[in-house]
LUMBA-132197 format. One record per residue (C-alpha): residue number from 1; x, y, z. Coordinates in steps of 0.25 Angstrom, whole numbers, plus 5000, padded with zeros to 4 digits. Layout:
! LUMBA-132197
<bado: NUM&c1: X&c2: Y&c3: Z>
...
***
This chain:
! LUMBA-132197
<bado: 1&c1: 4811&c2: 5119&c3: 5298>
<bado: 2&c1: 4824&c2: 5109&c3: 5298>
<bado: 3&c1: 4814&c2: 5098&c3: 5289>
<bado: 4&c1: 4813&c2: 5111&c3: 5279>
<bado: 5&c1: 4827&c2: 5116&c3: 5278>
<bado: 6&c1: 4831&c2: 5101&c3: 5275>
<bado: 7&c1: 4819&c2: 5099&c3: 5265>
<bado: 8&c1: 4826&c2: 5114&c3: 5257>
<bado: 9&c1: 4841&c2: 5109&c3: 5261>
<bado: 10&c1: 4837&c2: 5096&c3: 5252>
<bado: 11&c1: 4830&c2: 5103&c3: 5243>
<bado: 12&c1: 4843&c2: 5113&c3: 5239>
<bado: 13&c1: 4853&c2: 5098&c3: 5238>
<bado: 14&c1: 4842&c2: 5092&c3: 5228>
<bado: 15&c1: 4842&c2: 5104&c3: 5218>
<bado: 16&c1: 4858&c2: 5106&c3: 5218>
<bado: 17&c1: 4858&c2: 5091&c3: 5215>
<bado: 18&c1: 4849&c2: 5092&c3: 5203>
<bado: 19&c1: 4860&c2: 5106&c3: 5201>
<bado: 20&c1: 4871&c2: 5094&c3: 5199>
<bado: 21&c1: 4864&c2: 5086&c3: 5192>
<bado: 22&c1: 4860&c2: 5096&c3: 5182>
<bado: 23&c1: 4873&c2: 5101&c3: 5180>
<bado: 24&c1: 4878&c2: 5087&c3: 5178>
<bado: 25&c1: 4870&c2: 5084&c3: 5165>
<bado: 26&c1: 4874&c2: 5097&c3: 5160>
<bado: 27&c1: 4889&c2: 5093&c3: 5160>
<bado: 28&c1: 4887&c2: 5082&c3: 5150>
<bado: 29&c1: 4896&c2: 5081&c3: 5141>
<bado: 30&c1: 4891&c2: 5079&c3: 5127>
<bado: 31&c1: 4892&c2: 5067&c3: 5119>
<bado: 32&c1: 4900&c2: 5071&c3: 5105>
<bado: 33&c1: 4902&c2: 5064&c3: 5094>
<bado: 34&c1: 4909&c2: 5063&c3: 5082>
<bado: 35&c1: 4900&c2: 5064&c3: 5070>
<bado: 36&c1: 4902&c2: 5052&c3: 5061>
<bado: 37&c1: 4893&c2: 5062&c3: 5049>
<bado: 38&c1: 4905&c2: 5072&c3: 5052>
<bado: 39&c1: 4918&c2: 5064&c3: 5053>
<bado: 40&c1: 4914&c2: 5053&c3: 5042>
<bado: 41&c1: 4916&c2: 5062&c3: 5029>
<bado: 42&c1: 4910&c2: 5057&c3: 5016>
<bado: 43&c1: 4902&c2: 5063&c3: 5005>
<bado: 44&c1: 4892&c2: 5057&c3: 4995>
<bado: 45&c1: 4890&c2: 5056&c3: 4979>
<bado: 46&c1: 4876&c2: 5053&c3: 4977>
<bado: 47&c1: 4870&c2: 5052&c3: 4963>
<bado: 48&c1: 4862&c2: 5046&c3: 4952>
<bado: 49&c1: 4864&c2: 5037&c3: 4940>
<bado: 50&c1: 4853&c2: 5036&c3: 4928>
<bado: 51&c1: 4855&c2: 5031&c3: 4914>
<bado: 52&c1: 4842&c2: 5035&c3: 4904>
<bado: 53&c1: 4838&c2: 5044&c3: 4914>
<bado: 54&c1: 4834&c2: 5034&c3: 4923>
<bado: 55&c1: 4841&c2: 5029&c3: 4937>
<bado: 56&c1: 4852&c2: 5019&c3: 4934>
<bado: 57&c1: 4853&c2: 5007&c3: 4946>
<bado: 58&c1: 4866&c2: 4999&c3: 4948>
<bado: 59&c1: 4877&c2: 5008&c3: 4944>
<bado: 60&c1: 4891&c2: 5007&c3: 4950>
<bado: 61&c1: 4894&c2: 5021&c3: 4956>
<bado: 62&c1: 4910&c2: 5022&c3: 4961>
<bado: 63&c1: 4920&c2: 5032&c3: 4968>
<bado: 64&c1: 4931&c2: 5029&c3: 4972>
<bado: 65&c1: 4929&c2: 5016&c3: 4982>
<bado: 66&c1: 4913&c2: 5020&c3: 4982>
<bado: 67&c1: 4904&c2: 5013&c3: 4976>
<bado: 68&c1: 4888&c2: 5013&c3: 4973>
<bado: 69&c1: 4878&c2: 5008&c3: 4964>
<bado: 70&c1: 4865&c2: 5015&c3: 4962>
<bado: 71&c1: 4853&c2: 5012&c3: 4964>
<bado: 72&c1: 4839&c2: 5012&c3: 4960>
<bado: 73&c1: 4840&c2: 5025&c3: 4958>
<bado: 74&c1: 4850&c2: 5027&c3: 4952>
<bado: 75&c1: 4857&c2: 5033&c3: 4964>
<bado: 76&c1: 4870&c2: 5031&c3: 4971>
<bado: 77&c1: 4879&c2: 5037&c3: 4983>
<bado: 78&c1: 4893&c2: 5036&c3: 4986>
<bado: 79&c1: 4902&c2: 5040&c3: 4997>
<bado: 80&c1: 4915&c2: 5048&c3: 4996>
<bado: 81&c1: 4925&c2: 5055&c3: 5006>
<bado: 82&c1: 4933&c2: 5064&c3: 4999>
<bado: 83&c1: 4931&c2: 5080&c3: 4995>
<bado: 84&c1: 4935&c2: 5077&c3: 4979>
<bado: 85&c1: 4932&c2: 5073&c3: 4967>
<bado: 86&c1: 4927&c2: 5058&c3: 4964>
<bado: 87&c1: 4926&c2: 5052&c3: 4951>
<bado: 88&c1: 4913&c2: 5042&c3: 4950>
<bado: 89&c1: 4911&c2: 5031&c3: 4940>
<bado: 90&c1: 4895&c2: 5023&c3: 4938>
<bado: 91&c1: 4896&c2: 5009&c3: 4932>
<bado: 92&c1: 4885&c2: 5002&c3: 4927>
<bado: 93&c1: 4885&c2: 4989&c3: 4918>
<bado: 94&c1: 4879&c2: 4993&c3: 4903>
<bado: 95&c1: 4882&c2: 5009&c3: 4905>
<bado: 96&c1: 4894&c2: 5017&c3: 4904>
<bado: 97&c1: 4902&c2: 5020&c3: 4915>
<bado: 98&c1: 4902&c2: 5033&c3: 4921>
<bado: 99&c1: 4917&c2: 5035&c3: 4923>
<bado: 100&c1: 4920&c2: 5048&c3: 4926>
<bado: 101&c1: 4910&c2: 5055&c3: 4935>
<bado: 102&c1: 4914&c2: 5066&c3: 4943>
<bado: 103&c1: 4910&c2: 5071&c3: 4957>
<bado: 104&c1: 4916&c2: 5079&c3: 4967>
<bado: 105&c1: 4916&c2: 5081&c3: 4983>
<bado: 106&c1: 4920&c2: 5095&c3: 4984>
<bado: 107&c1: 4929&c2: 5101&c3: 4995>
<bado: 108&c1: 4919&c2: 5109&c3: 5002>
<bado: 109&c1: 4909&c2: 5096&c3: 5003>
<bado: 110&c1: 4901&c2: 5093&c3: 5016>
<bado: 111&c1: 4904&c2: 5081&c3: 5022>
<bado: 112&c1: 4892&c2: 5072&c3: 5019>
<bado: 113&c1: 4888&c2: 5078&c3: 5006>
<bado: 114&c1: 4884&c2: 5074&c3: 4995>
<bado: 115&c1: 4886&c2: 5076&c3: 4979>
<bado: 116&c1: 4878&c2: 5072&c3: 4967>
<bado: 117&c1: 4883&c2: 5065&c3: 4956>
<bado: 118&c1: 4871&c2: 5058&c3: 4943>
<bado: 119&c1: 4876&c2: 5052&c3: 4933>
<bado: 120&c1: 4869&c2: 5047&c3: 4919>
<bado: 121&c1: 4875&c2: 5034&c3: 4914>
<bado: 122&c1: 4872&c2: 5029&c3: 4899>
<bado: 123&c1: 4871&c2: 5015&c3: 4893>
<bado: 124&c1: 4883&c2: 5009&c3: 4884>
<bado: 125&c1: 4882&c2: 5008&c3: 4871>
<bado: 126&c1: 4877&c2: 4997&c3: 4863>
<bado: 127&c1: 4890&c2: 4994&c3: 4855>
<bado: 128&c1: 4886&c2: 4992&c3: 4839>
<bado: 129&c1: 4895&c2: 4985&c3: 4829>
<bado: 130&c1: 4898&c2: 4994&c3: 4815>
<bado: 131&c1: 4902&c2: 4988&c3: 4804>
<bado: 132&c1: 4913&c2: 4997&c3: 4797>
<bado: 133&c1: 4905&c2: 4994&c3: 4783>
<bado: 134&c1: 4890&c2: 4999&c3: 4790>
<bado: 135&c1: 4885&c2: 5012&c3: 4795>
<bado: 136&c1: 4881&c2: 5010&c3: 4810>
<bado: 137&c1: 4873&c2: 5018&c3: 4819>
<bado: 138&c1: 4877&c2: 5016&c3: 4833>
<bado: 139&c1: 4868&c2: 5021&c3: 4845>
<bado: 140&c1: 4870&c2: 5019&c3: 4860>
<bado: 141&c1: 4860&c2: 5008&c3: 4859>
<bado: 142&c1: 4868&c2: 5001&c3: 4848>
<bado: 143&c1: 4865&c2: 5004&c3: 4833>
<bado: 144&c1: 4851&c2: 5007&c3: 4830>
<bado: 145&c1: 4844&c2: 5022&c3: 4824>
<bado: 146&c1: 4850&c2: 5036&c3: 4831>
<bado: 147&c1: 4834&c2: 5040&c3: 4834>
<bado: 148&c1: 4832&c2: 5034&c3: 4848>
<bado: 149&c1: 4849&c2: 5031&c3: 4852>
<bado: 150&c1: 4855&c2: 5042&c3: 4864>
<bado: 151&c1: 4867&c2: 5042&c3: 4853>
<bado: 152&c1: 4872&c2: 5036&c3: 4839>
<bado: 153&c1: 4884&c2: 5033&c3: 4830>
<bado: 154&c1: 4882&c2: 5032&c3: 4815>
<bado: 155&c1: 4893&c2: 5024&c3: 4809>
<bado: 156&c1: 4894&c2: 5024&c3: 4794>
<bado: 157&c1: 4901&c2: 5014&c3: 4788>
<bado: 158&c1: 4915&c2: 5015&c3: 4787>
<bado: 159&c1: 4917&c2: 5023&c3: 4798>
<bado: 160&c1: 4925&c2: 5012&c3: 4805>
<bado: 161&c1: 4935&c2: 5003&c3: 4799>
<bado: 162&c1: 4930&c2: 4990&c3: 4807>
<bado: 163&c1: 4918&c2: 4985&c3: 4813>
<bado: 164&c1: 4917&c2: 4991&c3: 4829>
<bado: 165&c1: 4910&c2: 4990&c3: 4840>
<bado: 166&c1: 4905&c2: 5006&c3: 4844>
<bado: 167&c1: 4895&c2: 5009&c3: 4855>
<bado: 168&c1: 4888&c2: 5022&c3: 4858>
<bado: 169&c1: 4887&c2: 5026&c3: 4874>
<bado: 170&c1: 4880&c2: 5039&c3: 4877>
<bado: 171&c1: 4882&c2: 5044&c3: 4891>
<bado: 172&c1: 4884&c2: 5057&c3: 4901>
<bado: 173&c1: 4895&c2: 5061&c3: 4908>
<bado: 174&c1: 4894&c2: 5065&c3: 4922>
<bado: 175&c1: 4895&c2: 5080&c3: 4922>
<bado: 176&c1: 4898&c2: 5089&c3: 4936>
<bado: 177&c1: 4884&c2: 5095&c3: 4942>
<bado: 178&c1: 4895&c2: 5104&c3: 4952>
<bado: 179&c1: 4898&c2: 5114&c3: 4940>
<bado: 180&c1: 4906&c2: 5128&c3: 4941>
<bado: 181&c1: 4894&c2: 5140&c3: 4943>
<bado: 182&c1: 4892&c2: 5149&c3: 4931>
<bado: 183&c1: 4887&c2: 5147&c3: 4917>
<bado: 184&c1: 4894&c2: 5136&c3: 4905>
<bado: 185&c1: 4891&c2: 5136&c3: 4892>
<bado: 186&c1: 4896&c2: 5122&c3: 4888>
<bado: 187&c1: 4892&c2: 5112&c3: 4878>
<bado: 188&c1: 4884&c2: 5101&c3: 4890>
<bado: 189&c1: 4883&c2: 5085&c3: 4884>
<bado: 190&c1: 4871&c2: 5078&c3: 4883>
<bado: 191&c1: 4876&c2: 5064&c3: 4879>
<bado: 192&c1: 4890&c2: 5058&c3: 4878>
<bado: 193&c1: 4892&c2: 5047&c3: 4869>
<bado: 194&c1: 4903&c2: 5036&c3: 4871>
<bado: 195&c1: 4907&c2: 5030&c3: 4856>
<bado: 196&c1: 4914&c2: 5016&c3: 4859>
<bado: 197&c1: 4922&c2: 5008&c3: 4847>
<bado: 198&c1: 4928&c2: 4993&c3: 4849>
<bado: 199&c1: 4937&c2: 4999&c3: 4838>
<bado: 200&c1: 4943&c2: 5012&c3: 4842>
<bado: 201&c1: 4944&c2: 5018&c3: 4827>
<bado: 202&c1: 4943&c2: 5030&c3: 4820>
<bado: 203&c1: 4930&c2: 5034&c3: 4812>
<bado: 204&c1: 4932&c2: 5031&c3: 4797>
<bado: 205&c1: 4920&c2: 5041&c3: 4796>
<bado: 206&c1: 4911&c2: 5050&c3: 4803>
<bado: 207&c1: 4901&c2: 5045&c3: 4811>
<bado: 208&c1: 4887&c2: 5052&c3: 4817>
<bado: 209&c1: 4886&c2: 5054&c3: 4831>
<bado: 210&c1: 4870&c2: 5056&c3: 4836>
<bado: 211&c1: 4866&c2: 5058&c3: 4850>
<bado: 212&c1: 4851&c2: 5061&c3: 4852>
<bado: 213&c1: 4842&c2: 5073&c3: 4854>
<bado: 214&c1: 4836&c2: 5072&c3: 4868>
<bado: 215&c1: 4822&c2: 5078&c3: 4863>
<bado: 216&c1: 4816&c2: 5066&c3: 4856>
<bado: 217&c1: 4807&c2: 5075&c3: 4847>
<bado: 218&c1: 4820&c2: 5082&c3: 4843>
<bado: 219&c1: 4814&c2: 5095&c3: 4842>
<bado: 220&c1: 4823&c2: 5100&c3: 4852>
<bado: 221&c1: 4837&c2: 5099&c3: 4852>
<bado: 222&c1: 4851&c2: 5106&c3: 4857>
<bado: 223&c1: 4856&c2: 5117&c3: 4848>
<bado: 224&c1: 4870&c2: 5116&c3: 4850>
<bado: 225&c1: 4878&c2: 5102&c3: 4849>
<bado: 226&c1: 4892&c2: 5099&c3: 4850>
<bado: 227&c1: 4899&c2: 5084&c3: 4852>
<bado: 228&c1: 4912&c2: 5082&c3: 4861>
<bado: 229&c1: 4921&c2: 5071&c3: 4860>
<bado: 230&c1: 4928&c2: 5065&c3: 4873>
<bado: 231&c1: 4944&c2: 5070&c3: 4871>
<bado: 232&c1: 4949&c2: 5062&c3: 4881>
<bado: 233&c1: 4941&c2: 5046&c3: 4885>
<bado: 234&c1: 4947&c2: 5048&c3: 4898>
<bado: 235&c1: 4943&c2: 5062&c3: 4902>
<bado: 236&c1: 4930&c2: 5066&c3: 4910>
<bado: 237&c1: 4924&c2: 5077&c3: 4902>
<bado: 238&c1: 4936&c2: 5078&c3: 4890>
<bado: 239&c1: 4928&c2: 5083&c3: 4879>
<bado: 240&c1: 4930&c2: 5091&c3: 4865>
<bado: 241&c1: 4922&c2: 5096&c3: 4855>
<bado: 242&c1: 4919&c2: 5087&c3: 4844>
<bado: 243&c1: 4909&c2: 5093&c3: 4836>
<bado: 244&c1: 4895&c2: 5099&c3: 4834>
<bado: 245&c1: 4883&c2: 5092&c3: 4834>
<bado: 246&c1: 4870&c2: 5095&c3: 4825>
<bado: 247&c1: 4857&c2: 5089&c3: 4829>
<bado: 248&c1: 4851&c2: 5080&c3: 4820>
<bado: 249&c1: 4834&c2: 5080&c3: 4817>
<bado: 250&c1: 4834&c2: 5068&c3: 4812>
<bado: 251&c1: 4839&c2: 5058&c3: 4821>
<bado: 252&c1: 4835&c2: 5069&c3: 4833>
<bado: 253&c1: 4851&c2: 5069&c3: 4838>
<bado: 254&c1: 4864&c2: 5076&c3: 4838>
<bado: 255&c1: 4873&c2: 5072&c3: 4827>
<bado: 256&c1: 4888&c2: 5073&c3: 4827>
<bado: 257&c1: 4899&c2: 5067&c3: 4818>
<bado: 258&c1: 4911&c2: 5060&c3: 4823>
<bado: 259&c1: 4920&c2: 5062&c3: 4813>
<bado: 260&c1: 4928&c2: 5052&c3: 4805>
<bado: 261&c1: 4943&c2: 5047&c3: 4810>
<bado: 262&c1: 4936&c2: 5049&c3: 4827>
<bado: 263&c1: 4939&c2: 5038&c3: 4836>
<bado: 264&c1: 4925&c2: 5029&c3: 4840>
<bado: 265&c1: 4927&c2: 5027&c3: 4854>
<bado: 266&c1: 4924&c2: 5043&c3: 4857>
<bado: 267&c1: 4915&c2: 5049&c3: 4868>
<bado: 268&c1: 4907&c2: 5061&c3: 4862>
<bado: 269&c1: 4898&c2: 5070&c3: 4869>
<bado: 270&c1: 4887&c2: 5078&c3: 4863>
<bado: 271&c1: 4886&c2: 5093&c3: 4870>
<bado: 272&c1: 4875&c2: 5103&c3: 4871>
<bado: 273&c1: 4880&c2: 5119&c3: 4871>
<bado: 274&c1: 4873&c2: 5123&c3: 4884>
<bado: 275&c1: 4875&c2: 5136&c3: 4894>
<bado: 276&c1: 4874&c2: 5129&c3: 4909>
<bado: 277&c1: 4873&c2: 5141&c3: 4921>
<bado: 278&c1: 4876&c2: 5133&c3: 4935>
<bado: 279&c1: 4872&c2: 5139&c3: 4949>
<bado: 280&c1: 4884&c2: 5139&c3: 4960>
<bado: 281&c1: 4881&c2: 5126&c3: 4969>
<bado: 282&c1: 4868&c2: 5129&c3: 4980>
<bado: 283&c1: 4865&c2: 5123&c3: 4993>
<bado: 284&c1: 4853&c2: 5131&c3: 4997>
<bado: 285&c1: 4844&c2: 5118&c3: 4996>
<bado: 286&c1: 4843&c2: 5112&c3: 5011>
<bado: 287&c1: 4841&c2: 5098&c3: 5009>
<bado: 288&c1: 4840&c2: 5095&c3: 5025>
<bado: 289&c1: 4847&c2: 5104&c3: 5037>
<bado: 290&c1: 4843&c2: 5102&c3: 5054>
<bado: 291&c1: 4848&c2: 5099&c3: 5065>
<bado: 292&c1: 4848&c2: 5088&c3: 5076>
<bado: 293&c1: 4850&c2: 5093&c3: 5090>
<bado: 294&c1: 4857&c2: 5084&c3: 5101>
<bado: 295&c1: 4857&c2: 5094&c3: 5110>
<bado: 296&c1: 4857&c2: 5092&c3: 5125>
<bado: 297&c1: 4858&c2: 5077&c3: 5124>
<bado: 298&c1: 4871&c2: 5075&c3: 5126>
<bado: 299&c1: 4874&c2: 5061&c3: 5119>
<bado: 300&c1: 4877&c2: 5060&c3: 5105>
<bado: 301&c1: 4867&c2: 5055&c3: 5096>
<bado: 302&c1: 4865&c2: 5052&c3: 5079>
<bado: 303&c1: 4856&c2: 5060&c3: 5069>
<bado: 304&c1: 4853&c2: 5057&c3: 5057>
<bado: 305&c1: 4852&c2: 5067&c3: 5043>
<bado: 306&c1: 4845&c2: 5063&c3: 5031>
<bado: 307&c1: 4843&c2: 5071&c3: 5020>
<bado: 308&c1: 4840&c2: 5070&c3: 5006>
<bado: 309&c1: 4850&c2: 5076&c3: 4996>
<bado: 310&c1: 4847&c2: 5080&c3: 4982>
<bado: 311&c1: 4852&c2: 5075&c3: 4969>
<bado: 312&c1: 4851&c2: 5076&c3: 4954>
<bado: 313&c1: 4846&c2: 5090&c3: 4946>
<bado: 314&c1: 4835&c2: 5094&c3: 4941>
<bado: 315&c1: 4830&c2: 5105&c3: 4928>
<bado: 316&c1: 4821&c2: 5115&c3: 4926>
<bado: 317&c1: 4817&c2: 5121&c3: 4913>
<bado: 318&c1: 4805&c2: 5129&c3: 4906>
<bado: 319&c1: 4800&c2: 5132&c3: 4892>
<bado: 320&c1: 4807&c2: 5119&c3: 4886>
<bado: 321&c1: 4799&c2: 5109&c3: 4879>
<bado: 322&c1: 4802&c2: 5096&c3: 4882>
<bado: 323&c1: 4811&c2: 5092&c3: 4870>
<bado: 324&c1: 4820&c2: 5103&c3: 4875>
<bado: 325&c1: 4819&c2: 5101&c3: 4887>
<bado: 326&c1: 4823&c2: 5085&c3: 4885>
<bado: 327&c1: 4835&c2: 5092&c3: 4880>
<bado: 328&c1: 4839&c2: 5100&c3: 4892>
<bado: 329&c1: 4837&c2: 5089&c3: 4902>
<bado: 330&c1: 4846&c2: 5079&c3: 4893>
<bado: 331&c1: 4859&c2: 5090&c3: 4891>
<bado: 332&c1: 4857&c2: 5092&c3: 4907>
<bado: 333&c1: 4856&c2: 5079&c3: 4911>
<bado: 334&c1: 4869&c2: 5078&c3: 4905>
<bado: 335&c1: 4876&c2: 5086&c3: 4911>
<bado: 336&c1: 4869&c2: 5085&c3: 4926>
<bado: 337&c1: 4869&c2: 5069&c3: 4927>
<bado: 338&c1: 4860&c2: 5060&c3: 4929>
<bado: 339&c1: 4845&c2: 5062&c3: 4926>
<bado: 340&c1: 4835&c2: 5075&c3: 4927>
<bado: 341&c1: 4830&c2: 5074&c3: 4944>
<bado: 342&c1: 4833&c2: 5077&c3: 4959>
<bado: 343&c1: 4834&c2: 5065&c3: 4968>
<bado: 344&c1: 4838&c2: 5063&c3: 4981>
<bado: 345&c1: 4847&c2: 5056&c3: 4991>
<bado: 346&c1: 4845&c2: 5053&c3: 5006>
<bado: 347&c1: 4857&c2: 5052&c3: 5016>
<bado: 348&c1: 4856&c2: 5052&c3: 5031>
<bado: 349&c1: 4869&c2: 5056&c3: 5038>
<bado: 350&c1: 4869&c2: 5051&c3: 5054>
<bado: 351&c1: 4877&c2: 5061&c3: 5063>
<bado: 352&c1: 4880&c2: 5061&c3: 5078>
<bado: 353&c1: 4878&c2: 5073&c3: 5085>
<bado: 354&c1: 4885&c2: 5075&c3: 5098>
<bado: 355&c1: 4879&c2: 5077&c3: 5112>
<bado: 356&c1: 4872&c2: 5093&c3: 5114>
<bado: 357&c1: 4875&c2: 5096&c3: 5100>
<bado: 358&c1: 4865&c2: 5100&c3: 5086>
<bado: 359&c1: 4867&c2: 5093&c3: 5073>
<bado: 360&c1: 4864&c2: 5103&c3: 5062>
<bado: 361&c1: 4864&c2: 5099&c3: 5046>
<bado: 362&c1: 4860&c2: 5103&c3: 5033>
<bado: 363&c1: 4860&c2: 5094&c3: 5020>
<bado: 364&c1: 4858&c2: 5106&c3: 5008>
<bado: 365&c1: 4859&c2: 5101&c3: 4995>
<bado: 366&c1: 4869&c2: 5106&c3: 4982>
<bado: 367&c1: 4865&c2: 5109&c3: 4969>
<bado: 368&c1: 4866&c2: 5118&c3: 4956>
<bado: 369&c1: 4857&c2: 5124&c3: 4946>
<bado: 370&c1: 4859&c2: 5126&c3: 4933>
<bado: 371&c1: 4854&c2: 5133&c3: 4919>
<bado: 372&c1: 4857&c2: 5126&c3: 4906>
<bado: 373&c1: 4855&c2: 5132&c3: 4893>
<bado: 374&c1: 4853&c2: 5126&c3: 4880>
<bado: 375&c1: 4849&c2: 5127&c3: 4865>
<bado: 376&c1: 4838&c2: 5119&c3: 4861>
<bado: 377&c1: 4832&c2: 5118&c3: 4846>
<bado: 378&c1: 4837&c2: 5134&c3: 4845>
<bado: 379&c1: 4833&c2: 5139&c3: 4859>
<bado: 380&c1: 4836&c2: 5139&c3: 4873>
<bado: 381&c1: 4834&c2: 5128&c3: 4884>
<bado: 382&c1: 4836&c2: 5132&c3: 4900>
<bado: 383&c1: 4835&c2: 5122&c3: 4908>
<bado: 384&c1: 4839&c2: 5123&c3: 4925>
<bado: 385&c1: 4846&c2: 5112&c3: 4933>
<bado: 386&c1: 4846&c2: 5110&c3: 4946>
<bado: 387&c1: 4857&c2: 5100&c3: 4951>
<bado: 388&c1: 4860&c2: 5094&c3: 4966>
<bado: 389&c1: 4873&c2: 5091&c3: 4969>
<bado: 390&c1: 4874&c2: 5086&c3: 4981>
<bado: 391&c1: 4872&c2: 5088&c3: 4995>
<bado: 392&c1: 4879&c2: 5096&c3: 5007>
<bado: 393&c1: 4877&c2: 5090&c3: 5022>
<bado: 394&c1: 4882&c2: 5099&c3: 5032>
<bado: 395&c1: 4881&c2: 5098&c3: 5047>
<bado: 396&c1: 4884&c2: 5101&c3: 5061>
<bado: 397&c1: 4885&c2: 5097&c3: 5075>
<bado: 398&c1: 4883&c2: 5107&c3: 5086>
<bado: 399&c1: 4884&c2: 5107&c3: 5101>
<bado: 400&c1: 4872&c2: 5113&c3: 5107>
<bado: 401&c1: 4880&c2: 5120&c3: 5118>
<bado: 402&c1: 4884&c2: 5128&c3: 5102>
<bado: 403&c1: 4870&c2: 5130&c3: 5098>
<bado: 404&c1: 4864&c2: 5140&c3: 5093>
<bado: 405&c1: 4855&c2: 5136&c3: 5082>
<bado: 406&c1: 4865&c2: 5133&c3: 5074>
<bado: 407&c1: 4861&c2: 5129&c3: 5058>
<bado: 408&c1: 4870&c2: 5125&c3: 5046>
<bado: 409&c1: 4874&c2: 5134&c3: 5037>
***
């Protein structure tokens, strides 16, 4: 009997034992730790640059202190801190600088995310010596026939007192993709052209202005036409009415004058009368969303979160033949930026989540759809764009003693 009641006597110490042990790993403090993803506050301008519709390597992208160069692709990223507007310039020898592109972190930007911004950059212009005494015809790829040039200049004689220098440069200006919701009837650009004199004189007589028809077989073509001039050098987006354009069948293009006594070294910018209808901004498109759970381990530990972002727009349109629809994809592509197409951008962020606590994210990506209108050859052209913006990345750290299947919204 006494063997027995030591035998339970032990029994009872080993189980309170095991009692104080238990409770020992239960008062554990957990390991917390500052998320570096969290404190170290930066967002992202990602884009793509293409000249002739093709991916454009070695540019020289800069903001601020940034700097990138594209690659292969065409594609860039660069890194910024601040909530505001930043001002981008892309560099490349042989083409003209894109000076005065503008993009914008808005105030109620996540941190990590990340904003679109494509670009189209144009070739300078073969510069072409006129004789004051001989007509000229001057194209962007130096002087040669209107049939087969982006733009031309016809010179005649006299139109300058002395022999000059002049250079034709067509190009795009970057428009905002982040418009204000509703419907615009506006007239959109499809080409810029830079005029550039070594003699800054004024015209003696008119001269013809040509800017080609995007459908070869110029069956089709845009109804309404209007030229603009650049009113101030200096200023991003100055422009006035200059006058009205009529489309010639002969040489396929759209014919302006620039009249006697204006100054060569001139931007114009031929314009498209068009109704666009944008869509407020949508994030319903999950690109990525989860959690990572660290839950009862109560050291700290690193996750990683990739995710592929999407870029650039895309259009949908039905009932138009192909000539028209060449037309539509050239007057939007002007205003979009860049060329027709979605591609993609992978990142991977690192976080440390604490001990005992749930990591939740979500990566939903930013776009807008549009409807733009035109008159083609008489009729009516519709054509839809959808456009990604950018990309929001939100997340959360949560302690698992909180939990309760938490989400993000």
């Amino acid at each position: 009997m006494r063997t027995n009641k030591f035998f339970k006597t032990g029994l009872l110490l080993f189980v309170a034992s095991l009692g104080l042990i238990s409770c020992g790993d239960d008062d554990k403090e957990p390991e917390i730790v500052i998320d570096p993803v969290s404190e170290n506050v930066e967002y992202y301008i990602e884009g793509k640059v293409v000249a002739d519709n093709a991916a454009l390597e070695g540019v020289s992208v800069t903001v601020g202190e940034a700097t990138a160069t594209t690659d292969e692709n065409g594609q860039y990223s660069l890194t910024v801190k601040d909530k505001k507007t930043y001002t981008v310039s892309f560099a490349k020898k042989g083409y003209k600088t894109v000076s005065d592109a503008s993009v914008e972190i808005a105030k109620n930007a996540t941190n990590k995310s990340l904003i679109a911004l494509n670009v189209t950059m144009s070739k300078e212009g073969v510069p072409v010596t006129v004789n004051p005494e001989e007509e000229a015809v001057i194209t962007d790829k130096g002087e040669g026939e209107i049939k087969g040039a982006t733009s031309a200049l016809i010179v005649p004689a006299g139109a300058v007192s002395a022999t000059t220098d002049i250079a034709l440069t067509p190009y795009w200006e970057v428009s905002a993709i982040n418009e204000t919701p509703g419907v615009k009837k506006e007239a959109v650009a499809i080409l810029n052209i830079a005029i550039t004199s070594s003699q800054d004189v004024a015209l003696n007589e008119n001269v013809d202005l040509f800017v080609a028809n995007t459908d070869l077989s110029g069956t089709y073509y845009f109804d309404e036409v209007e030229v603009y001039e650049k009113a101030n050098a200096r200023a991003i987006g100055d422009w006035k009415k200059y006058a009205d354009a009529t489309f010639d069948k002969e040489t396929n293009s759209y014919h302006a004058v620039i009249e006697k006594g204006s100054s060569l070294n001139q931007d114009y910018s031929v314009r498209v009368k068009s109704e666009k209808n944008v869509s407020a901004v949508k994030e319903d498109e999950i690109l990525k969303e989860g959690s990572y759970s660290n839950a009862g381990n109560m050291s700290a530990t690193t996750y990683d979160i990739p995710y592929t972002a999407k870029l650039g727009w895309e259009i949908s349109a039905s009932g138009l033949d192909e000539g028209a629809l060449s037309l539509v994809k050239a007057a939007i592509a002007a205003q979009e930026g860049g060329s027709e197409g979605v591609y993609t951008v992978n990142k991977t962020f690192t976080a440390h989540v604490s001990g005992d606590y749930i990591l939740y994210f979500s990566c939903k990506a930013k776009y807008v759809e549009k409807e733009y209108t035109f008159s083609i050859a008489g009729k009516k052209a519709v054509a839809k764009v959808k456009h990604y913006l950018g990309t929001d990345f939100i997340y959360t750290n949560q302690s698992a003693s909180m939990h309760g299947g938490g989400s993000m919204e």
